[in-house]
Residue, then its C-alpha position, 0 to 999 in steps of 0.5 A: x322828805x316831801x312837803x304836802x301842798x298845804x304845807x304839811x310835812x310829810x315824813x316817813x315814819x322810819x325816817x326821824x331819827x329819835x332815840x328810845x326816851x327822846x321826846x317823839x311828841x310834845x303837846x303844848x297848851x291844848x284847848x279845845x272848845x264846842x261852842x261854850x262846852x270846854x272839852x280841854x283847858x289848857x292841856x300840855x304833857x308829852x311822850x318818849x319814844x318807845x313808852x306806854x303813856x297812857x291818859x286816863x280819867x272818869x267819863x266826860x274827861x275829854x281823852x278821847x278829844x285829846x286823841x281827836x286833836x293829836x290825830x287831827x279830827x279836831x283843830x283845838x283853839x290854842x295851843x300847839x302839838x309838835x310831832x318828831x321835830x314839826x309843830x302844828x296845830x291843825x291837820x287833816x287825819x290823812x296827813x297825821x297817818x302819813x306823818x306816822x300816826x296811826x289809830x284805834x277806835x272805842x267802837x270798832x271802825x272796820x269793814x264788816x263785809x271784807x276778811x281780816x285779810x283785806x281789812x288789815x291790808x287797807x292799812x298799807x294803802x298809805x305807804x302804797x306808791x302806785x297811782x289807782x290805775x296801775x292797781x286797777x290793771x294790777x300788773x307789773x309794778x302794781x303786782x310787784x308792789x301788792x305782793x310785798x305789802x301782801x307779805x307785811x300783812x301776813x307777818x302780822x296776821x302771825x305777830x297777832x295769832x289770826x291766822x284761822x280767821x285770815x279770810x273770814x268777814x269780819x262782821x262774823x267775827x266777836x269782838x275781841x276778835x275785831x279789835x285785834x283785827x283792828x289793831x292790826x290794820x293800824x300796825x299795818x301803817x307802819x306808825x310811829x305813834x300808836x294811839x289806841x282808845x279804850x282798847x279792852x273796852x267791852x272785852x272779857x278778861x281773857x281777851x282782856x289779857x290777848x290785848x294786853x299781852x299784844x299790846x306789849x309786844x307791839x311796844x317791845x318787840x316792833x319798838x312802837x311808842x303807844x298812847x292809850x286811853x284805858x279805863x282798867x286801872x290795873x290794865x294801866x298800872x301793868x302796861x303804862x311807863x307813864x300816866x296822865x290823868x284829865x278831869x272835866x278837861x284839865x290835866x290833875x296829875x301826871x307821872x309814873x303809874x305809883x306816882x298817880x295811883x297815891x295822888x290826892x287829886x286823882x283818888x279825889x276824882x277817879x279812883x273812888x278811894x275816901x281819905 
């Protein structure tokens, strides 16, 4: 294990070690402010390895905040999130992929004029060891290199059933499409933690039931502890081992998903059912 120049530690996502229900992250006191506009107060909840947790909430709630701070968007004022062993607070985005954290967006962030290919691809540069000038010549251990992550990339080109559209601009592919392509470039950085905002949003119910099926198997069979945000509640109650539930930035509930579909507080606030 390497340390980078600003003491963050770098790990190799198949490097730590924890077994299936061990604590992989523990999220510790979290608040996160915008001038006076509170967006999380006091937040602590944590993931196993190899679950579904999923965060859920009404509008406004502060998830997509809390994966802003998990991935290092956002350093929140207080409190402390430990990852496969290491504490921290603030951390650049590039360094939580590295650490093995990987993401999806509410709004689809990919390159609209390169081909699910190359888009997917982009997700290997991290675990790339050649400097820029060897994939500039593109020779040698550069090829050597491209060739084996090139073959990573087409295994989940299959894992996703995208193969038809392997080479065409994602900008002309619809929606659903794009975020199974994006899932897959996030998959290609190999992650320990899969955060995924709002992965079905906007989405019909047959590519509603794509993405829920693949989201299963990526946990299943390619052993990947998820975190989702998921306005769906039956998508949630499906998918998810656990659920923890925020409401104007304070967490009300947390547990399996029975548990928090009978909570008081959470039909109060969320699921819209009277006493």
């Amino acid at each position: 294990m390497n340390a980078h120049p600003g003491n963050d530690l770098i790990v190799a996502p198949d490097d730590d070690g924890i077994a299936k229900g061990a604590l992989l992250m523990d999220v510790k006191n979290v608040s996160l402010a915008f001038g006076g506009v509170k967006a999380i107060t006091d937040i602590s909840f944590d993931v196993r390895k190899g679950e579904i947790r999923a965060i859920i909430g009404p509008n406004g709630a502060g998830k997509t905040s809390m994966l802003n701070v998990i991935n290092g968007f956002y350093t929140p004022q207080t409190g402390t999130i430990t990852f496969r062993g290491h504490a921290r607070r603030a951390m650049k985005p590039h360094h939580a992929v590295r650490q093995g954290i990987a993401r999806t967006f509410q709004n689809v962030a990919l390159f609209k004029g390169m081909s699910t290919l190359d888009n997917i691809m982009a997700g290997r540069s991290v675990l790339m060891k050649r400097n820029i000038v060897w994939q500039m010549l593109w020779h040698g251990p550069a090829l050597a290199e491209e060739i084996e992550h090139r073959e990573k990339v087409e295994e989940i080109i299959d894992f996703l059933e995208i193969e038809h559209i392997r080479h065409t601009p994602v900008g002309k592919l619809p929606y659903g499409l794009q975020k199974r392509v994006e899932l897959g470039r996030a998959l290609a950085m190999e992650p320990s933690l899969l955060l995924l905002d709002e992965p079905m949003a906007g989405m019909n119910l047959e590519e509603k039931e794509d993405m829920s099926r693949f989201i299963l198997d990526v946990n299943q069979q390619r052993g990947t502890t998820i975190a989702l945000i998921e306005h769906d509640m039956g998508v949630v109650m499906d998918l998810s081992d656990r659920v923890v539930v925020l409401d104007y930035g304070k967490k009300i509930a947390d547990g399996p998903p029975d548990q928090v579909k009978a909570d008081q507080a959470v039909i109060d606030a969320y699921l819209g059912v009277s006493h």
